[in-house]
C-alpha positions in Angstrom: -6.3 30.4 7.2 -4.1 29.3 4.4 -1.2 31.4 3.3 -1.7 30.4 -0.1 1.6 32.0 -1.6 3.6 30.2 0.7 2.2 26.6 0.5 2.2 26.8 -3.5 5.7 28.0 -3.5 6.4 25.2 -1.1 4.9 22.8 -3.7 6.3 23.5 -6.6 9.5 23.7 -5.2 8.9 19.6 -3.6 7.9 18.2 -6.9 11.0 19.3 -7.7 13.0 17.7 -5.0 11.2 14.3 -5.3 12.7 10.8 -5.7 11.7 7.7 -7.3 10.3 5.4 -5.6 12.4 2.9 -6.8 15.8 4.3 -5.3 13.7 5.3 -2.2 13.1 1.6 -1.5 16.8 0.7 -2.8 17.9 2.8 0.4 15.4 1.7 2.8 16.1 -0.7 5.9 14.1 -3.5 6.0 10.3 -3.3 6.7 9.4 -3.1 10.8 5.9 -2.6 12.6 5.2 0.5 14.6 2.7 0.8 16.9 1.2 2.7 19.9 0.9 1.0 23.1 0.2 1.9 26.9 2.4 0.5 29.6 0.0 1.2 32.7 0.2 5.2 32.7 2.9 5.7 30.4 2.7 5.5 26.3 5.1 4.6 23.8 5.4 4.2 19.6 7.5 0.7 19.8 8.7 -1.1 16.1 9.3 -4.5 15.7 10.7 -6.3 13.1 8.6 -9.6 11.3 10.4 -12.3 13.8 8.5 -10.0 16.1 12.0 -8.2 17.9 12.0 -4.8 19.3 13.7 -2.8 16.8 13.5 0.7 19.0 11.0 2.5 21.1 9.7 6.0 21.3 8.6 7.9 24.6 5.4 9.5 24.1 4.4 12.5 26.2 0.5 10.8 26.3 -1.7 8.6 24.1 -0.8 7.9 20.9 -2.7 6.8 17.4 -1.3 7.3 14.0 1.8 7.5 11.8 3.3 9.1 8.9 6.5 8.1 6.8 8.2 10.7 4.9 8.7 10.2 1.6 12.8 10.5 0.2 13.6 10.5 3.5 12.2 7.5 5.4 14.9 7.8 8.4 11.8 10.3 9.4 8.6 9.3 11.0 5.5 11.1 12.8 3.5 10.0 15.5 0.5 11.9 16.1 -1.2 12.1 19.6 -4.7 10.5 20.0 -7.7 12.7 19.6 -8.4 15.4 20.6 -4.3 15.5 21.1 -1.9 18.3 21.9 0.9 17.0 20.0 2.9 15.2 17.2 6.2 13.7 17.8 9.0 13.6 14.9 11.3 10.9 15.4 14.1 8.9 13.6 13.2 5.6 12.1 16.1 4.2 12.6 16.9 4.4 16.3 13.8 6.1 17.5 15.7 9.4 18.7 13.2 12.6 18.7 14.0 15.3 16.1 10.8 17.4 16.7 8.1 18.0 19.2 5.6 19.8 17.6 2.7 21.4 19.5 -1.0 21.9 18.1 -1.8 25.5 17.4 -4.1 27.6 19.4 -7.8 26.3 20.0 -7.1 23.2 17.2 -6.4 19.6 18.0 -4.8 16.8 16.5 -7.6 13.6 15.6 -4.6 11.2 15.2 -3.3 10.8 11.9 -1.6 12.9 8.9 -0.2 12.3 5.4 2.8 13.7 3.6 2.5 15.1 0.0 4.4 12.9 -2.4 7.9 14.8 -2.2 7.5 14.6 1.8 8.1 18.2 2.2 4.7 18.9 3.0 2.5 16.8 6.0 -1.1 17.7 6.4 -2.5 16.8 9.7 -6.1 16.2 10.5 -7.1 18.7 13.4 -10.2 20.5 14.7 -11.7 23.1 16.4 -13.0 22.4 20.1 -16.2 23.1 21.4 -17.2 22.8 17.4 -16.0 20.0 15.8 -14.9 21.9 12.7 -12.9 20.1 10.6 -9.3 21.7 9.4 -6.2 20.1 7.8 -2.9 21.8 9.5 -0.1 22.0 7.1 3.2 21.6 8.1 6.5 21.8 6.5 8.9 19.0 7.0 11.9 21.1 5.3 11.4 24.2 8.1 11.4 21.8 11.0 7.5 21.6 10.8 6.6 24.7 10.8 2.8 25.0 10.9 2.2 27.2 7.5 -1.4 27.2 7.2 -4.1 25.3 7.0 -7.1 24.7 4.9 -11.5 22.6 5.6 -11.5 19.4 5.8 -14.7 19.6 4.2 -16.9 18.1 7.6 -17.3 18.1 11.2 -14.7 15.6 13.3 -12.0 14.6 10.7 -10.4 11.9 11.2 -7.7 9.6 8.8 -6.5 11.4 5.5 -4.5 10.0 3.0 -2.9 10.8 -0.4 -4.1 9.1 -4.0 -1.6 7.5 -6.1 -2.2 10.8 -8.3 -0.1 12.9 -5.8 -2.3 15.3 -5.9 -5.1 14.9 -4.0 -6.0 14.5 -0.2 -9.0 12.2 0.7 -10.4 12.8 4.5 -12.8 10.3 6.6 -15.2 13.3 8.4 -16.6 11.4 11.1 -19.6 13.5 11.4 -19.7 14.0 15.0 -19.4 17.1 17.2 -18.3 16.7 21.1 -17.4 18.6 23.8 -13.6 19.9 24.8 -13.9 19.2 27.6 -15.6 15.8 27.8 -14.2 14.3 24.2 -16.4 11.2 24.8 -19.8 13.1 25.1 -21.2 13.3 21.4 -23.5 16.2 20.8 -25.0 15.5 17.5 -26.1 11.8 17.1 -29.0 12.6 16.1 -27.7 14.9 13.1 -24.8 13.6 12.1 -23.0 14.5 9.1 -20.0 12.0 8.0 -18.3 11.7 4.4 -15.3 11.5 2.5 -13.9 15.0 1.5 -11.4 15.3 -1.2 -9.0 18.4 -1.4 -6.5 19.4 -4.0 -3.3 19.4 -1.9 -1.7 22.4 -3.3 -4.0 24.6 -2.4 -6.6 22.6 0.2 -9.4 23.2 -2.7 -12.0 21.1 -2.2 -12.8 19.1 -5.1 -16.4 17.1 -4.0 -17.9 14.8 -1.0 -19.4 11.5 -0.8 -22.1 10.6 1.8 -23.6 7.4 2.6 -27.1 6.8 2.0 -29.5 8.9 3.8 -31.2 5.9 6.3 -27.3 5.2 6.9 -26.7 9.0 8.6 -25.8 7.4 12.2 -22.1 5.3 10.3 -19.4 7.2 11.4 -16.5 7.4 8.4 -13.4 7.0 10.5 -10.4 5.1 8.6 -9.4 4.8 5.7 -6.8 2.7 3.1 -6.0 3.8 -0.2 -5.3 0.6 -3.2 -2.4 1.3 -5.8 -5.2 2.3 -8.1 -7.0 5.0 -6.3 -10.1 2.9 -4.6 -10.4 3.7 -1.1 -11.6 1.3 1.5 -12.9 3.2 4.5 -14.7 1.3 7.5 -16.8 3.2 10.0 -18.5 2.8 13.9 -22.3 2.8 14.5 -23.8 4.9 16.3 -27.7 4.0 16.1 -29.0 1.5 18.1 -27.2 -1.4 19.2 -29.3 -3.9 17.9 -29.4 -2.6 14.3 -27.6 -4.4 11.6 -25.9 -2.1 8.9 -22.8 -2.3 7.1 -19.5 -1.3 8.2 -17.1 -1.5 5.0 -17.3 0.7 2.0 -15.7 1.1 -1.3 -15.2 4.4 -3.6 -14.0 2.9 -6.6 -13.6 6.6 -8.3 -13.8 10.1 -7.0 -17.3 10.9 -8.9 -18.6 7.2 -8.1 -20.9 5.8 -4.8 -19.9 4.7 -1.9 -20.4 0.9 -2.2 -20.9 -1.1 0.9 -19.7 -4.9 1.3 -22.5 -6.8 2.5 -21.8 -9.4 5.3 -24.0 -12.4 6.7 -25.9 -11.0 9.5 -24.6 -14.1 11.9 -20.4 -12.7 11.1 -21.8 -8.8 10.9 -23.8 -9.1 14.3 -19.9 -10.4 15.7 -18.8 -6.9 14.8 -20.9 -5.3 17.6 -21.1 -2.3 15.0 -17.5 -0.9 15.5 -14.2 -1.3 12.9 -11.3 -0.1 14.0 -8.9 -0.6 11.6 -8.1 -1.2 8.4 -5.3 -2.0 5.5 -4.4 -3.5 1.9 -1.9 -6.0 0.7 0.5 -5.8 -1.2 -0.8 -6.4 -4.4 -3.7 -4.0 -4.0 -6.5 -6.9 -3.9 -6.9 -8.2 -0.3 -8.6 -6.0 2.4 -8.1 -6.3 6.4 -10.1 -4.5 8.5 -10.5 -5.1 12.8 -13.1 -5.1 15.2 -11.7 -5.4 18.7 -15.6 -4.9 20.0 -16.1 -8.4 18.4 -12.5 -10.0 18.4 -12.4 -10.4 14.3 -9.8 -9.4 11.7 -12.1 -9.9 8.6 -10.8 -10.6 5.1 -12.4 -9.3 1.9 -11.6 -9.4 -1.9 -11.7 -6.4 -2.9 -11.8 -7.4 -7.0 -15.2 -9.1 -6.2 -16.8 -7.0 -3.0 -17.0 -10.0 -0.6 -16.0 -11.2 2.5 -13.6 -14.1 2.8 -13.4 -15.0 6.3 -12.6 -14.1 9.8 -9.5 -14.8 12.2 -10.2 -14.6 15.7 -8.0 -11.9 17.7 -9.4 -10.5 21.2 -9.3 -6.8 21.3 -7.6 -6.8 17.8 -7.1 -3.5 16.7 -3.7 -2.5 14.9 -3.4 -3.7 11.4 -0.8 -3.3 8.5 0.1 -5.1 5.0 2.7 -7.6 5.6 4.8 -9.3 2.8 3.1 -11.3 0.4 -0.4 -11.5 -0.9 -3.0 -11.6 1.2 -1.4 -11.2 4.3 -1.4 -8.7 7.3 -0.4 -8.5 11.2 -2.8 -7.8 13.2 -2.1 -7.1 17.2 -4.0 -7.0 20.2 -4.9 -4.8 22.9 -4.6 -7.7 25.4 -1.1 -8.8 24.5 0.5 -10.4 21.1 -0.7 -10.9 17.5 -1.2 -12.8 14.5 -0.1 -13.0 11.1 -3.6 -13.7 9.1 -3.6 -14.5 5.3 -6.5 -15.0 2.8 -6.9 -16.3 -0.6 -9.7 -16.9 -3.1 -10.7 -20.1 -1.1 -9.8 -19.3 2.9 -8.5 -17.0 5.7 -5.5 -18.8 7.7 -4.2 -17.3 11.2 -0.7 -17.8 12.2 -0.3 -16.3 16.1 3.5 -14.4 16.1 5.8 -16.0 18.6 7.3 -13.1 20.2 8.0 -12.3 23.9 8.1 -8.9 22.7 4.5 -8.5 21.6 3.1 -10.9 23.7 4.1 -8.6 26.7 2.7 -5.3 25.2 -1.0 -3.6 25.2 -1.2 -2.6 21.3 -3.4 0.6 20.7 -5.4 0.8 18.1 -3.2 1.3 14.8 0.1 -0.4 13.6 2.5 0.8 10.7 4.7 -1.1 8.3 7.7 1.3 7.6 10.0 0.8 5.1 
């Protein structure tokens, strides 16, 4: 239930406390790459920097998925326990040292990612209830050592990414639509009747504010992750779960709250490559270029965003993590088998530039990376 009192007092009093962007990114270190990765039974968060070195490495007490950066004070990060998890770790950017280890409240989970509020003194995590799949967004305040103060709908069954719109104001969640069991997380209950969207929530009091569904013969796409353009389109890519020899599209656009979903079409030859699974995906720099992954089928695919086509593929196997790197149209991508490449697009062709680095050569990437700044 959300103490309402509370989290609005808590948000007026972070708009307050925010700081421009610009001096934020005057005090920041240099940009580094955080990922998840498995090293045979153990897990760890590990950053490197663009030349591919190990800039420090976090301990993880199991599994992890996705990250969080606080805003004004980017020294902090969060690394949230793969779904259904049992914890999010807070840790320092800069050497790696834990500050917090935060456990998920009674009968909720953690589904792998949050997102701060603008100021960064609030984080909304994505959670949900087992044995139902209800969807809930935890809210935690950075300020009181994350203290869990409430927590609101995430407007579907099994949420999954959420993110914050350049507004500042308003939380967008992929609801993948599926319910499973506790305690057999890969047994899904509901294919037949699934429900997935984009929910959108007013962040200072959880409100929500509308949902957006796929087409009806398009029930079975699961809405999973999700990347957010400097102005306000989200790019969300999704996991099939019909039959395996279907053919149906795996990227969509949301160009406005109140507007469709619009899918990206693909050739059927590059689509069928996809095996009906994307795992990841991100925007450049300039709010243009789109990446997403399919370690199913090997691919980091390349779209233009401005003109809703595909540009090209690079070929990475088991490529999974993604992130914006600098310059336009480029993004490191790593691999679940070892390494990773630097892949770039422009209006006329996708280039592929494999990173020469013991470091990530040597290290099973999970399935998201992180550029922090």
């Amino acid at each position: 239930m959300l103490e309402r009192r509370h989290l609005l007092h808590v948000a007026a009093g972070s708009a307050l406390a925010g700081i421009s962007p610009r001096a934020i990114r005057a005090a920041a270190p240099r940009a580094v790459f955080l990922g998840a990765r498995l090293d045979g039974t153990r897990a760890f968060a590990t950053a490197f920097d663009p030349a591919g070195g190990e800039t420090f490495e976090i301990a993880l007490p199991g599994r992890g998925h996705g990250f969080a950066q606080r805003p004004a004070r980017p020294d902090e990060i969060v690394v949230f326990a793969r779904r259904p998890g049992a914890f999010m770790i807070v840790a320092d950017r800069r050497d790696g040292r834990v500050r917090h280890e935060v456990a998920a409240a009674g009968n909720r989970r953690f589904c792998g990612h949050g997102a701060f509020d603008g100021s960064g003194r609030l984080l909304y995590a994505t959670e949900l209830v087992p044995g139902t799949g209800d969807g809930i967004v935890g809210i935690y305040d950075a300020a009181a050592g994350y203290a869990r103060i409430g927590e609101v709908g995430s407007g579907g069954l099994d949420p999954h990414e959420i993110g914050l719109l350049p507004d500042g104001e308003t939380l967008v969640v992929a609801n993948g639509g599926i319910a499973t069991d506790p305690d057999w997380p890969g047994l899904k209950l509901n294919i037949d009747e699934m429900d997935s969207s984009l929910a959108y929530l007013r962040a200072r009091d959880g409100a929500l504010l509308g949902t957006s569904r796929l087409p009806g013969e398009l029930f079975q796409l699961s809405l999973r992750h999700l990347a957010i353009a400097p102005d306000g389109t989200v790019a969300v890519v999704m996991q099939y779960e019909g039959p395996s020899d279907d053919l149906v599209p795996l990227v969509a656009l949301q160009r406005r709250r109140d507007a469709a979903l619009e899918t990206i079409a693909l050739p059927d030859r590059m689509l069928g490559r996809l095996r009906n699974y994307c795992g990841s995906v991100a925007i450049d720099e300039t709010g243009r270029f789109l990446a997403t992954t399919s370690p199913a089928g090997g691919v980091v695919v390349l779209w233009d965003m401005r003109e809703g086509r595909c540009l090209g593929c690079a070929e990475l196997a088991d490529g999974c993590g993604l992130a914006a790197a600098d310059g336009a149209g480029t993004f490191v991508a790593a691999s679940g088998h070892g390494g990773g490449s630097f892949v770039t697009a422009d209006a006329r062709a996708v280039r592929s530039r494999r990173m020469e680095s013991a470091l990530v050569a040597s290290r099973r990437w999970d399935n998201h990376l992180m550029r922090l700044h």
